[in-house]
C-alpha positions as CSV (number, residue, x, y, z in Angstrom):
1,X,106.9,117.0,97.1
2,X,103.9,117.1,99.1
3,X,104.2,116.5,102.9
4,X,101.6,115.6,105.4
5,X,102.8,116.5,108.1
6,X,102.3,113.7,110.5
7,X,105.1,115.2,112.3
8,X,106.4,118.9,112.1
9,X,107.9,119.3,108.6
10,X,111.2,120.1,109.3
11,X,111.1,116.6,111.6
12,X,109.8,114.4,109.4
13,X,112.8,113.1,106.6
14,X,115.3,111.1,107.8
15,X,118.6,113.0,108.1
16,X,120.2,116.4,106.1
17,X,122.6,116.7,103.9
18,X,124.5,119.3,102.2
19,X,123.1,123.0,102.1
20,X,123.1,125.1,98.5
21,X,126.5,126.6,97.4
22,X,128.3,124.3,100.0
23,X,128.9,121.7,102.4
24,X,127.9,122.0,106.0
25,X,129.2,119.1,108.0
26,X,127.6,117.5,111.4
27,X,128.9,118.4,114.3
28,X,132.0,115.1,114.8
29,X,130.8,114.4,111.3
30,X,133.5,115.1,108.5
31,X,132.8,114.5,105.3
32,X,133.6,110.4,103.8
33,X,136.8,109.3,102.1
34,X,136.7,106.1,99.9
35,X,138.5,104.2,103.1
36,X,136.4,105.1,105.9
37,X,139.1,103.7,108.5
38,X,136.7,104.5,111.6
39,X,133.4,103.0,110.1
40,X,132.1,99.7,112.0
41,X,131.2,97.4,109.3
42,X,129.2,95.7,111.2
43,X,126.3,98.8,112.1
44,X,122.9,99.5,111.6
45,X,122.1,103.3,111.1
46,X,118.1,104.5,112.5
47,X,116.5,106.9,111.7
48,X,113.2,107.9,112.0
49,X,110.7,108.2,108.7
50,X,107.6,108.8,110.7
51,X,104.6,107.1,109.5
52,X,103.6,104.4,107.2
53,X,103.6,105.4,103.8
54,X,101.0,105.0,101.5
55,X,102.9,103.8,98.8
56,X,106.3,103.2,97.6
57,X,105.9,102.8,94.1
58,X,108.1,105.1,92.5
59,X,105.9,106.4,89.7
60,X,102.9,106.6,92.2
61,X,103.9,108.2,95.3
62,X,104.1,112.0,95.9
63,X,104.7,112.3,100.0
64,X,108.1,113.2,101.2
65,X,108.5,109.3,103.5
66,X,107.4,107.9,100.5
67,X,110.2,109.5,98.6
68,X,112.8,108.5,101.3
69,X,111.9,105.1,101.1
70,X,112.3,105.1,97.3
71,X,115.3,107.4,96.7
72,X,117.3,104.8,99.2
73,X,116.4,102.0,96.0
74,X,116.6,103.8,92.7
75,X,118.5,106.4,90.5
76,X,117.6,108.6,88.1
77,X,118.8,109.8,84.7
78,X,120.4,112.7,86.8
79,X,120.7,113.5,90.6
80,X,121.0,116.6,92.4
81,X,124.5,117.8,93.5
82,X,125.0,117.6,97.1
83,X,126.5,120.8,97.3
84,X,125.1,122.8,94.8
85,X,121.5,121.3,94.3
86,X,122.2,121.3,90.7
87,X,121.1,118.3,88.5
88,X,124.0,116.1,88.0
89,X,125.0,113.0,86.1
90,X,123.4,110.4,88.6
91,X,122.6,106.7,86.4
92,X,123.1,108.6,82.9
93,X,127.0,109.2,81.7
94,X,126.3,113.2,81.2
95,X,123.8,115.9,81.1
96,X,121.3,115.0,78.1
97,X,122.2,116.0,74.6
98,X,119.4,118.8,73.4
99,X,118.6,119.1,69.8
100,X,118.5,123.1,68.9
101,X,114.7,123.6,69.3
102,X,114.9,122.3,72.5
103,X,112.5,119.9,72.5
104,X,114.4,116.5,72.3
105,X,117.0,115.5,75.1
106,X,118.7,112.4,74.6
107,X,120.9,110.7,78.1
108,X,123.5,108.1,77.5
109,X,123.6,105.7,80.5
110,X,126.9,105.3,82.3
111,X,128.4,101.8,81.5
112,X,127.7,98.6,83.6
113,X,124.9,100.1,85.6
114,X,123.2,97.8,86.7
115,X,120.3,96.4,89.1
116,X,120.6,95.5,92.4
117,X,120.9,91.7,91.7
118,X,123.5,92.4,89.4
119,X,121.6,92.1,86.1
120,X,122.1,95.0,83.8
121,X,120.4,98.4,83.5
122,X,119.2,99.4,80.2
123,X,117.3,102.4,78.4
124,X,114.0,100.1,78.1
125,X,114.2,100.5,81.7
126,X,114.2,104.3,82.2
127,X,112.0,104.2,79.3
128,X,109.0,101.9,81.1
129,X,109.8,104.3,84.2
130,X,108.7,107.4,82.5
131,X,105.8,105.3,80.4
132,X,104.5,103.6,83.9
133,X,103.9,107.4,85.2
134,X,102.1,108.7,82.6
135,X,100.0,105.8,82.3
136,X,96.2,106.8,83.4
137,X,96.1,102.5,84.8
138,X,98.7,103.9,87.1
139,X,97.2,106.1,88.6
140,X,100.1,108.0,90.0
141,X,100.1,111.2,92.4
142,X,102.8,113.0,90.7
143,X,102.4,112.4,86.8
144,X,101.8,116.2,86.2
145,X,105.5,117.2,86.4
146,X,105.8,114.6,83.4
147,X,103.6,116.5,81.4
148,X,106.3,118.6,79.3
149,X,106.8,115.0,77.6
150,X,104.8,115.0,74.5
151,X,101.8,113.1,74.5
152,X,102.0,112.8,78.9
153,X,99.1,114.6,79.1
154,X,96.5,113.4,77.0
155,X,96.9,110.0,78.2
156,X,97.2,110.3,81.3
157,X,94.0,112.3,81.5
158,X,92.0,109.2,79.5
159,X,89.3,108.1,81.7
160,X,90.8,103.9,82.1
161,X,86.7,102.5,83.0
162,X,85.2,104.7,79.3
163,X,88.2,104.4,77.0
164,X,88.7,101.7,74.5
165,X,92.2,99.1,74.9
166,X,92.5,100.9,71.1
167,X,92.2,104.4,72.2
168,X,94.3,104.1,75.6
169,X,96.9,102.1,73.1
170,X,96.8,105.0,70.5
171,X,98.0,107.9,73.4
172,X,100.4,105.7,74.1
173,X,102.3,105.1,71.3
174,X,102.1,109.2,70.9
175,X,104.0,109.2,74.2
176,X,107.0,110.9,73.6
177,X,109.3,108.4,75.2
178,X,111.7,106.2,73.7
179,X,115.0,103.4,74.3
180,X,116.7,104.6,71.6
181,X,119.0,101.1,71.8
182,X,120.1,99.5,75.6
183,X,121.9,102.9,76.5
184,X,120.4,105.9,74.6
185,X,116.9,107.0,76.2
186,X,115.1,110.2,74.0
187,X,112.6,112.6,75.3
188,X,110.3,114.4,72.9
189,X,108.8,118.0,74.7
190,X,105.7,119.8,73.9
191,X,107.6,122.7,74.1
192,X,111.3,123.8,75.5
193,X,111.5,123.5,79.1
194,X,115.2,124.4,80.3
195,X,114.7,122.6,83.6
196,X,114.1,119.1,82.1
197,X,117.4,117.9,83.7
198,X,116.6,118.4,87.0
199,X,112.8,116.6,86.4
200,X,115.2,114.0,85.3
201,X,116.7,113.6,89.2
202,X,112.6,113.0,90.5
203,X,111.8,109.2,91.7
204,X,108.9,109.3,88.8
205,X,111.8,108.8,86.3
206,X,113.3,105.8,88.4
207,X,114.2,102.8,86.5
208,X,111.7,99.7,86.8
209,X,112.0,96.6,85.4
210,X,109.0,95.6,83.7
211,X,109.0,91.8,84.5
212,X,109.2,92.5,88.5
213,X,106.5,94.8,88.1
214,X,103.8,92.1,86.1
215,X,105.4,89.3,88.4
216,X,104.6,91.0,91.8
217,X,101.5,93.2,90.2
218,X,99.7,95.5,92.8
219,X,102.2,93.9,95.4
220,X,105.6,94.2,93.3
221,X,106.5,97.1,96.2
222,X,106.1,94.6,99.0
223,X,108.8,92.2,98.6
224,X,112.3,92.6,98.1
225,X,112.5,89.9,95.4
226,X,110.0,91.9,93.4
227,X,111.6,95.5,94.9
228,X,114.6,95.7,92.9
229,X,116.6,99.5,92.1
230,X,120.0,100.6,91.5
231,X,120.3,103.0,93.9
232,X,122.8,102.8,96.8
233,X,121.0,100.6,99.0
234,X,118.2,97.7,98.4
235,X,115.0,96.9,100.3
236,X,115.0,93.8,102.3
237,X,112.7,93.8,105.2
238,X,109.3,95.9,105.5
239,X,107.4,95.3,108.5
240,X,104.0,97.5,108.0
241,X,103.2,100.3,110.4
242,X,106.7,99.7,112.0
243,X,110.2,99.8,110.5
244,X,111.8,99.3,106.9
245,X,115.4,97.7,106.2
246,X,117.8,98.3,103.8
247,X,121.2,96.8,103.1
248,X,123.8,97.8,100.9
249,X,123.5,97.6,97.4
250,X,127.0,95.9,96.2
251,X,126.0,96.7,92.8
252,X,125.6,100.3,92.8
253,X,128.0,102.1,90.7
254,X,130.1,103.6,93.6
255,X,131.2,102.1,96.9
256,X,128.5,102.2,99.3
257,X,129.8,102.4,103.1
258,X,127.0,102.1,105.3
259,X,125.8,98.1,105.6
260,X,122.4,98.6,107.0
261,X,120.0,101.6,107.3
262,X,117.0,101.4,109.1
263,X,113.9,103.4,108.8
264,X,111.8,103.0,111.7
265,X,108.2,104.8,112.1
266,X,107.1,106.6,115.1
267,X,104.7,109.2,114.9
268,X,104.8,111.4,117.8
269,X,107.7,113.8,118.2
270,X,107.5,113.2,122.2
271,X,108.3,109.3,121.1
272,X,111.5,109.7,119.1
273,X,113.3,111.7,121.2
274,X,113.1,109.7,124.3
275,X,114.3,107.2,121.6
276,X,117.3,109.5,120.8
277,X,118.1,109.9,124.5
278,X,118.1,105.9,124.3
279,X,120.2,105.5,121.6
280,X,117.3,103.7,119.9
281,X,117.7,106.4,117.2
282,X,120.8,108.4,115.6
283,X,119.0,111.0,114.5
284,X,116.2,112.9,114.9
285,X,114.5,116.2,115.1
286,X,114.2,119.4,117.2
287,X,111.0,120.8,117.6
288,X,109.5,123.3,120.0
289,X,108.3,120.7,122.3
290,X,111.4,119.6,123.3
291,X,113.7,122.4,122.0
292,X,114.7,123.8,126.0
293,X,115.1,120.2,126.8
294,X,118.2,120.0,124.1
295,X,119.5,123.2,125.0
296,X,119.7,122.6,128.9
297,X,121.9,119.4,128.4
298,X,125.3,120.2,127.3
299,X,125.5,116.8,125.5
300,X,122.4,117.4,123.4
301,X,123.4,120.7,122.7
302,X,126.2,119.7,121.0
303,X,124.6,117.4,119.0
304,X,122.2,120.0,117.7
305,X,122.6,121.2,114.4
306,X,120.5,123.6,112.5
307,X,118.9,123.1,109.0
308,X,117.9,125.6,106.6
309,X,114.5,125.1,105.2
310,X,112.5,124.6,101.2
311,X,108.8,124.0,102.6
312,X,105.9,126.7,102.8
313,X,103.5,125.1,105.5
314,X,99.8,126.0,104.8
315,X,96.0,125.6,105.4
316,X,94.5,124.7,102.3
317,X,90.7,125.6,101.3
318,X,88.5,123.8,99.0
319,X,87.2,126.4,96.9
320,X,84.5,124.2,95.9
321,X,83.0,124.1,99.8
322,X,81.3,127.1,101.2
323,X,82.6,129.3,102.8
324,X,85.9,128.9,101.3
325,X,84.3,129.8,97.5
326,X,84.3,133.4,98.6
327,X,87.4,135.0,98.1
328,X,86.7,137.8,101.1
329,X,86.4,134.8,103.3
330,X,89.9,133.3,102.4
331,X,91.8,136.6,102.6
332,X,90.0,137.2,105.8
333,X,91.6,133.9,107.5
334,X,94.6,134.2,105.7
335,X,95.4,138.3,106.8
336,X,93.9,137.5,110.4
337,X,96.9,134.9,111.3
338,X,99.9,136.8,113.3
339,X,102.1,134.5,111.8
340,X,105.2,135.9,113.8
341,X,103.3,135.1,116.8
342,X,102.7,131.3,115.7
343,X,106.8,131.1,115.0
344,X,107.9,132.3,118.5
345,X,104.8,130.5,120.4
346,X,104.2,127.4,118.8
347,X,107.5,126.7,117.4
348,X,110.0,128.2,119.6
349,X,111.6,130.6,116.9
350,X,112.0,127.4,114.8
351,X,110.6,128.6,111.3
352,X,110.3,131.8,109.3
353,X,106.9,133.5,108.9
354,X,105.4,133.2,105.8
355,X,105.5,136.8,104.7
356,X,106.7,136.9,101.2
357,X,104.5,135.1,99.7
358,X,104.2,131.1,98.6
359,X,108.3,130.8,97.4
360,X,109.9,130.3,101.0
361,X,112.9,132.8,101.6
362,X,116.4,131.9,100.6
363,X,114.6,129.8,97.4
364,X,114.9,131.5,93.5
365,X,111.9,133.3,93.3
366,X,111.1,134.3,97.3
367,X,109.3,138.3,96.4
368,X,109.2,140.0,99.8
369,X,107.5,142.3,98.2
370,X,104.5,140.1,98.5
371,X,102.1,141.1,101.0
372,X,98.8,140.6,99.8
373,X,98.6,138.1,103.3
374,X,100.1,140.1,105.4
375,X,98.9,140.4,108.7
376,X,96.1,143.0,109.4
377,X,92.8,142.3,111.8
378,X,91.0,145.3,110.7
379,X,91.3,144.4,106.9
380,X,90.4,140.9,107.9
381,X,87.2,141.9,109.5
382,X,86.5,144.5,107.1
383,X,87.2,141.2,104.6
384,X,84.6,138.9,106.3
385,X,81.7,141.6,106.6
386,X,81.6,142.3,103.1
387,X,81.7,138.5,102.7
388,X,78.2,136.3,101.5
389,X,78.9,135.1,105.2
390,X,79.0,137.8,106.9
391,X,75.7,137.2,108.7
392,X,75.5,133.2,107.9
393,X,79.0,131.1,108.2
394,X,78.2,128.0,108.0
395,X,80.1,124.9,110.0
396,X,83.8,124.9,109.5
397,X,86.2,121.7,110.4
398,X,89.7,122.2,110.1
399,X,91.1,118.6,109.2
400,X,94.6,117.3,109.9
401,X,97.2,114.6,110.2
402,X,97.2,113.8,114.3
403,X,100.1,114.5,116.3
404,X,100.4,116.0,119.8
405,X,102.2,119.2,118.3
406,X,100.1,119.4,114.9
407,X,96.9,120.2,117.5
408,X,99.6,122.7,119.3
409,X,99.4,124.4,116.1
410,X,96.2,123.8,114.8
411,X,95.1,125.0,118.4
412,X,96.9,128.1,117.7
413,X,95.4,128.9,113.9
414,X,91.8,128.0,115.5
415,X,92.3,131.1,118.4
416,X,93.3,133.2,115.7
417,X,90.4,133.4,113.7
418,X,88.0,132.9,116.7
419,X,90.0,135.8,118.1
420,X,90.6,137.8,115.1
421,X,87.3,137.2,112.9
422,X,84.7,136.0,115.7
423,X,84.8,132.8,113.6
424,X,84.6,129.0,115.2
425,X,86.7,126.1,114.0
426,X,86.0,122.9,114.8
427,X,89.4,120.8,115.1
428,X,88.9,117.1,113.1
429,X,92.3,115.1,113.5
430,X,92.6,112.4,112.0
431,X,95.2,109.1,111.5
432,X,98.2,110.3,108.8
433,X,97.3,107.6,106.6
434,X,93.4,108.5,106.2
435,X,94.7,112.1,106.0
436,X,96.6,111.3,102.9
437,X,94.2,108.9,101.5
438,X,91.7,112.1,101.6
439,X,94.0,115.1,99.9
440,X,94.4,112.7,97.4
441,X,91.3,112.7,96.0
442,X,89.8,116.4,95.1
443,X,86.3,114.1,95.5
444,X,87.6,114.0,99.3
445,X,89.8,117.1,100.0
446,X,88.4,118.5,103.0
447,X,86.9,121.9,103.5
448,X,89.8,123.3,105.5
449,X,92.9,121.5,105.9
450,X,97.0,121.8,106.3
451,X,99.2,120.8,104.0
452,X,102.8,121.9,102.7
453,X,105.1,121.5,100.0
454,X,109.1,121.3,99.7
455,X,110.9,121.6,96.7
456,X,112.1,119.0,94.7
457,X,114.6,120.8,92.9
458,X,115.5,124.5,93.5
459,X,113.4,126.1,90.6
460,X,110.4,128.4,90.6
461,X,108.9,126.0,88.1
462,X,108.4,123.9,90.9
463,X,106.7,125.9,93.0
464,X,104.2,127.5,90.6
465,X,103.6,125.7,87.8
466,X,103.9,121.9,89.8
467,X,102.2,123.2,92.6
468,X,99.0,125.8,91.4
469,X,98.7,125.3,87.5
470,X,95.0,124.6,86.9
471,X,94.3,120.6,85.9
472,X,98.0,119.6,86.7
473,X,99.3,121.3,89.7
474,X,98.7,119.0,93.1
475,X,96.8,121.8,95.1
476,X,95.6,123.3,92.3
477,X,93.6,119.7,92.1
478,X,93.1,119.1,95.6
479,X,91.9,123.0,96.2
480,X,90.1,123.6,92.8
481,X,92.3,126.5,92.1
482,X,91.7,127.7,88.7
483,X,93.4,130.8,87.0
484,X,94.0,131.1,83.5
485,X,96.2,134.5,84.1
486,X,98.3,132.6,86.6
487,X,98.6,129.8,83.9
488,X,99.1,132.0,81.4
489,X,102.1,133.7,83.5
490,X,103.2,130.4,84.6
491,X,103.6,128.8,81.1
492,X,105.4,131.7,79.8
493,X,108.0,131.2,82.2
494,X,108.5,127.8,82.1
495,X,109.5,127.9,78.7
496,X,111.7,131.4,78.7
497,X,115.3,130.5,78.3
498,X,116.3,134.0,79.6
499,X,116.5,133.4,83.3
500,X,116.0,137.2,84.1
501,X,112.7,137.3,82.1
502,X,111.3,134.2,83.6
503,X,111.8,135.7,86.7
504,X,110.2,138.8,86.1
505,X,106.9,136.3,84.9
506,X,107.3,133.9,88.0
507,X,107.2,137.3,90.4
508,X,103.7,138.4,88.7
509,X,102.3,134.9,89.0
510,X,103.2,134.7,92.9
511,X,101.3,138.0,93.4
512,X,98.3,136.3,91.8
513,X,98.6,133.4,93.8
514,X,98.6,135.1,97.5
515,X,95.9,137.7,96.4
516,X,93.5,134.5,94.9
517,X,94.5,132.7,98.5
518,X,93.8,129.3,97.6
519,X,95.6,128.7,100.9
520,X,96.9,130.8,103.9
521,X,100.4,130.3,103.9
522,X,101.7,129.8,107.4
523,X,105.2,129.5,108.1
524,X,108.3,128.9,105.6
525,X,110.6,125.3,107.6
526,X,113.8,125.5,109.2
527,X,115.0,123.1,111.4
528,X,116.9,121.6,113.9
529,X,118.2,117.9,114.3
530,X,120.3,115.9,117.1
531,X,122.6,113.8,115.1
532,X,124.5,111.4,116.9
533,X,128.5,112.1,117.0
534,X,128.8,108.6,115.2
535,X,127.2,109.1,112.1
536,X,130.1,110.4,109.4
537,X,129.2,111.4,106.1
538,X,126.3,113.6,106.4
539,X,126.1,116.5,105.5
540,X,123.8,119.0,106.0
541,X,120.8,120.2,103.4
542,X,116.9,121.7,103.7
543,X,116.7,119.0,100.6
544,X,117.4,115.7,103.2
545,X,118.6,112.4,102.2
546,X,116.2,112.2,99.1
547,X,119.2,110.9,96.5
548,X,122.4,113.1,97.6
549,X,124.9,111.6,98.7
550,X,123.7,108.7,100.6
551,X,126.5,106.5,99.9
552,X,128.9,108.4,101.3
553,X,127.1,108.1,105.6
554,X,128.6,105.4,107.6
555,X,128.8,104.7,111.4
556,X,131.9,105.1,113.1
557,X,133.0,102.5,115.6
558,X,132.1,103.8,119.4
């Protein structure tokens, strides 16, 4: 999932949850029973989703609020473990059934699932899930992962203002979705992909019922009559640009604990922590502007707990936009940032350098043998004078989502390569909504920009071949990154069923990746977050609160 960073990354979901291979608890936060004897029934948790999203539409959105938001409504097929990170029965009964090619998987839903309102759940409605986001009308930001699914592609790439109703109506009845009956839901592949359980936990495959969606049209995500899941809690107050509500779902198919969660949105760092100290929040993160502040109070301190991170932060170039077209250019920015520096100056040690390439460490498919960016001035300059620049660089802006600490390290990058290469950046901040709006679009992706991605489920699939494939990968798009030997490497592995060799393929493919620096990668998230000794349940995770384990948080009296 892409994130904007309108606040540092590791700052920016709502709350942790449990780490790979096992449960890390809160400090004074144990995990749930079924009779939470100390939880007041009667409280609100906060937490902080920092900025407005752009969209909450489940088979739109692609930004990690917008995912909270959603993942608090709806359930997939499957879900990810909390402890293990490992796809997991979530709305279907089992694991799909998978014919012996490979290429069909058929899920079962559990029984009684049903909707928030109490109507029931059926297969038609996973089914018009996965339709909705492949369909080209709707437009959405994260359709690529979908692609696997037999005729995904072709439609979704039909041009809605030049195709016929008959043509657009042809792909989709190729679509290689079907109900089977009210429980059975089949999936036809173009080819075996041995991760499609774990696309199956993603909030593109969310349930949506079809009649809320042509009742409330563009606005069906606005109201909560219209807003219906069957996910743990359900959406009943959105006040724009300054909070969201949700209240238990009664209806969900185990016993939710918490009554009321609410996601407030406050964009500066600064901001929510004064609003921690306040007990206007009950949790929130540690960053390196306020990091000595924590660990001088012995209260805070004790609240602090640390987070491992799955996000590679990065500056991004439009390849299509001089000078970032020339190859010398972007290896000479990219091997010109001390990136140990930026971890122990801008962020107070809070972070990993990025120096193994675009796979963060600790993640299937981190190669510290990768160090085709690695720091080196004299290679960088050497870099830039054989550039076509060398003697002409032409105007450079550097555009980002504002926050006080974003131009701390935007600052940072820009003395770098002023430093380093004798090159000038000029800063361009810019609101996180119109920063989003504009990496959407590779007609608006600017010349130079920072962006990052976390995973959505631990697989290098979804770093590569989500991420950088040419034509379906979301910086690949946004950057115009385009390699048919990294595609080629990319689509071998996806569909190797011997982990060892796909591997082996997704190694090579990184390499290809640093050395065509499409981006610099920066800095690889950990974190730190102050989590109030009243919230029970939660559990610590670099994935959040993004569908594990949500039901189980509560509030205990105090």
């Amino acid at each position: 999932m892409l994130i904007s960073l309108a606040l540092v990354a590791a700052a920016c979901q709502p709350a942790p949850t449990t780490t790979p291979g096992g449960a890390t608890t809160a400090p004074g936060a144990p995990a749930a029973t079924a009779a939470a004897g100390d939880a007041d029934p009667d409280a609100t948790l906060v937490t902080n989703l920092g900025s407005e999203p752009d969209s909450i539409d489940p088979h739109k959105a692609s930004f990690v609020g917008e995912i909270a938001v959603i993942m608090n409504v709806f359930e997939g097929l499957m879900i990810l473990d909390p402890k293990t990170l490992k796809p997991i029965p979530g709305a279907a009964s089992a694991k799909a059934a998978v014919s012996s090619d490979g290429l069909k998987y058929t899920y079962t839903l559990r029984d009684g699932t049903k909707w928030s309102d109490g109507s029931p759940v059926s297969a038609k409605d996973f089914a018009y899930g996965y339709t909705r986001t492949c369909d080209p009308a709707t437009a959405g930001q994260y359709s690529y992962v979908l692609y696997v699914i037999v005729g995904c592609e072709d439609w979704n790439s039909m041009d809605v203002t030049k195709a016929t109703a008959a043509e657009l109506q042809a792909a989709k009845d190729k679509l290689g979705v079907k109900a089977l009956d009210d429980k059975r839901v089949e999936f036809t592949l173009n080819e075996p992909a041995p991760y499609f359980d774990s696309i199956a936990t993603l909030w593109v495959g969310v349930p949506a019922r079809e009649s809320d969606v042509t009742k409330g049209g563009d606005a069906w995500t606005e109201s909560p009559a219209t807003y219906i899941g069957n996910g743990p809690f359900k959406m009943t107050e959105w006040k724009h640009n300054d909070s969201f509500t949700f209240e238990r779902n009664e209806n969900y198919r185990l016993p939710v604990k918490l009554k009321k969660w609410t996601y407030v949105m406050i964009n500066e760092t600064a901001v929510a922590f004064a609003a921690y100290q306040n007990d206007q929040l009950d949790i929130t993160g540690v960053t390196s502007e306020n990091l000595r502040a924590v660990e001088a109070d012995a209260t805070l301190k004790a609240q602090m707990v640390d987070v491992p991170g799955d996000c590679d932060i990065y500056a991004g170039y439009n390849l299509k936009k001089p000078p970032f077209d020339d190859l010398k250019v972007r290896m000479a920015f990219s091997k010109s940032v001390d990136r140990a520096a930026f971890v122990e100056t801008v962020l107070a040690g809070i972070g990993k350098p990025a120096d193994g390439g675009f796979i963060p460490v600790g993640q299937p498919g981190y190669d510290p043998a990768d160090k085709a960016q690695a720091f080196d001035v004299a290679a960088a300059k050497k870099l830039l004078s054989e550039s076509q620049y060398a003697t002409a660089m032409p105007p450079i802006k550097f555009t980002f989502a504002s926050s006080n600490l974003n131009k701390l390290i935007m600052s940072f990058l820009q003395q770098q390569w002023k430093t380093n290469l004798g090159v000038e950046v000029a800063l361009d901040p810019v609101e996180s909504t119109v920063f989003t709006q504009l990496v959407k679009s590779p007609e608006t992706t600017p010349q130079l920009f920072r962006l990052g991605w976390c995973l959505d489920f631990p697989h290098e699939q979804n770093w590569h071949s989500t991420v950088w494939k040419s034509g379906a990968g979301v910086s690949a798009a946004r950057t115009g990154y385009n390699n048919p030997e990294f595609d080629r490497l990319t689509g071998l592995a996806d569909r190797e069923t011997d982990p060892a060799k796909a591997a082996d393929l997704y190694i090579q493919a990184g390499k290809i990746l640093s050395q065509d620096a499409p981006a610099t990668w920066i800095y690889y998230t950990q974190s730190k977050r102050l989590v109030k000794p009243w919230v029970k349940g939660l559990s610590i995770s670099a994935r959040g609160v993004t569908g594990l384990g949500k039901h189980d948080i509560y509030v205990a009296k105090h």
